[in-house]
C-alpha positions in Angstrom: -43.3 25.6 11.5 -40.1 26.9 13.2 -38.0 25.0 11.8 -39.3 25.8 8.5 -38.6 29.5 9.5 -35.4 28.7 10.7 -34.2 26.7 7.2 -35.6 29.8 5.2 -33.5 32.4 7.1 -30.5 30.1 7.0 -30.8 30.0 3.2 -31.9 33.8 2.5 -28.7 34.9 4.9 -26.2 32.7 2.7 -27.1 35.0 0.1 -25.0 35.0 -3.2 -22.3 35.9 -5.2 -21.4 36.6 -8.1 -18.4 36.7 -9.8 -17.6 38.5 -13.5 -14.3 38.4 -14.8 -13.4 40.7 -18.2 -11.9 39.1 -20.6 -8.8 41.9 -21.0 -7.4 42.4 -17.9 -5.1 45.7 -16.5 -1.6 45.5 -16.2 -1.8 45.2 -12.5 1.0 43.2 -11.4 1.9 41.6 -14.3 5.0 39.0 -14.6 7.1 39.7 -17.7 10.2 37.5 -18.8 12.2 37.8 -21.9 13.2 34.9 -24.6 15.2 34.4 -27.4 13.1 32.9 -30.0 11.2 33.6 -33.2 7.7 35.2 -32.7 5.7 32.5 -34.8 7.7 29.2 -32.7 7.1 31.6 -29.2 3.4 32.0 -30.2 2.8 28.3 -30.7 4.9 27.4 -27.8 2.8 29.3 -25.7 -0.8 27.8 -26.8 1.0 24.3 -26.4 2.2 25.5 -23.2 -1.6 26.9 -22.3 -3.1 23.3 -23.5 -1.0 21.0 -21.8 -1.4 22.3 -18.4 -5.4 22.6 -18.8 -5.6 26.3 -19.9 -8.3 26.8 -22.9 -7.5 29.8 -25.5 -11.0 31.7 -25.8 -9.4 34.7 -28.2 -6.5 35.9 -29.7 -6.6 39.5 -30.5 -4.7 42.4 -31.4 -3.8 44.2 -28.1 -3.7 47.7 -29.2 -7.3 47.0 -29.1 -7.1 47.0 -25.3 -3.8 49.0 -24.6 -3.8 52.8 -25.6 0.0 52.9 -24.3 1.0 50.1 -27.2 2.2 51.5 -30.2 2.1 49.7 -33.2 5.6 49.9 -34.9 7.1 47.8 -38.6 8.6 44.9 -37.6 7.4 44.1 -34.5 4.5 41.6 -34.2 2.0 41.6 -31.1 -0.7 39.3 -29.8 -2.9 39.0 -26.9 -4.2 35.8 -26.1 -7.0 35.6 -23.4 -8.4 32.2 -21.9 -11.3 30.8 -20.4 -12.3 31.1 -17.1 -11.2 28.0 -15.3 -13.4 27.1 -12.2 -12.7 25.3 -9.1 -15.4 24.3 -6.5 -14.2 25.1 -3.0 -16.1 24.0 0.3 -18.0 27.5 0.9 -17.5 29.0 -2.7 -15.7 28.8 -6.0 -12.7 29.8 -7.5 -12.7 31.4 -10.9 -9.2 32.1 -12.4 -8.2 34.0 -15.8 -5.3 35.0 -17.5 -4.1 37.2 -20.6 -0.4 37.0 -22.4 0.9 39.6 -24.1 3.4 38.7 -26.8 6.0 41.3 -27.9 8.7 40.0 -30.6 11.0 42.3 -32.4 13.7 40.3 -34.4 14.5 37.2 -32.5 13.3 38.7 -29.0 10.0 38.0 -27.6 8.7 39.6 -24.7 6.0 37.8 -22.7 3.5 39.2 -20.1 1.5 37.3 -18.0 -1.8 38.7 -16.5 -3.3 36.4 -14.2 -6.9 36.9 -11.6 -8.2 35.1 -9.3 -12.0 35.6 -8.0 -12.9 33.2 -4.8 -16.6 33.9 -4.9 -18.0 33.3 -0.8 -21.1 34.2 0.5 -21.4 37.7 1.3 -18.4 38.3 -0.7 -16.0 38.2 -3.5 -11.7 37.9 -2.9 -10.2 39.4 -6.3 -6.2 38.8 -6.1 -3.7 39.3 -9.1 -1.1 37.5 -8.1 -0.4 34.1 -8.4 3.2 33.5 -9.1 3.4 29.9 -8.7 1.4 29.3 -11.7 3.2 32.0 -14.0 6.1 30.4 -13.1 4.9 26.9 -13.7 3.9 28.4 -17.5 7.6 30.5 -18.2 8.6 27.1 -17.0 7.0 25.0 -19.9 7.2 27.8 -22.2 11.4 27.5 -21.6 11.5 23.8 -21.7 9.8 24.1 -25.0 11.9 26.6 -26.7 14.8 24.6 -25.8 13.5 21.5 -27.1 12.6 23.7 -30.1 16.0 25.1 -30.9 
């Protein structure tokens, strides 16, 4: 009987977590970078980009929507592309990672902003970090190699 006391406690003391990531996530910390290129070849650069390293698109979406410091001007196109929530199992929790882009083009200049959270969900608590530059930079990276191959 004690030890089925004991297993109970054990189990009810883990507790749980949960983790909820937004879709739209703040500017905090975001990694910008700037490319010469055509906003239609940048915008399918980027989903390529997304795709071939294992990113899924979940929504593309106006980001004035979201931003109240974007203002809509002629001739300058803007999207806002927000993935899936990848997942990764980790020995006492799980990782769940998210990230938006913001495209800016005006002419033949595209801005890109890269938004990227991490949630490692634990017992008794969840780690929420926005920083992650080894992955941005692994998807300017792609996103460069592209647009030269493009050009």
């Amino acid at each position: 009987m004690r030890k089925i006391y004991y297993t109970v406690l054990f189990v009810f003391m883990l507790g749980c977590t949960t983790a909820t990531i937004p879709n739209y996530l703040p500017d905090i910390k975001p990694y910008t970078k700037r490319f010469y290129a055509d906003y239609d070849v940048t915008l399918k650069t980027i989903i390529r980009s997304l795709e071939d390293l294992g990113w899924a698109i979940e929504k593309k979406a106006n980001p004035i929507v979201y931003e109240q410091n974007i203002v809509d001007s002629p001739g300058k196109n803007q999207i806002l592309i927000i993935t899936n929530v990848r997942q990764t199992p980790m020995f006492l929790g799980t990782r769940y990672a998210r990230i938006n882009i913001l495209l800016s083009s005006i002419d033949n200049i595209s801005d890109i902003e890269i938004r990227y959270v991490t949630i490692t969900a634990l017992p008794f608590k969840s780690l929420r970090s926005y920083e992650n530059k080894s992955a941005v930079e692994r998807i300017f990276d792609h996103i460069k190699k592209s647009l030269e191959e493009a050009s």
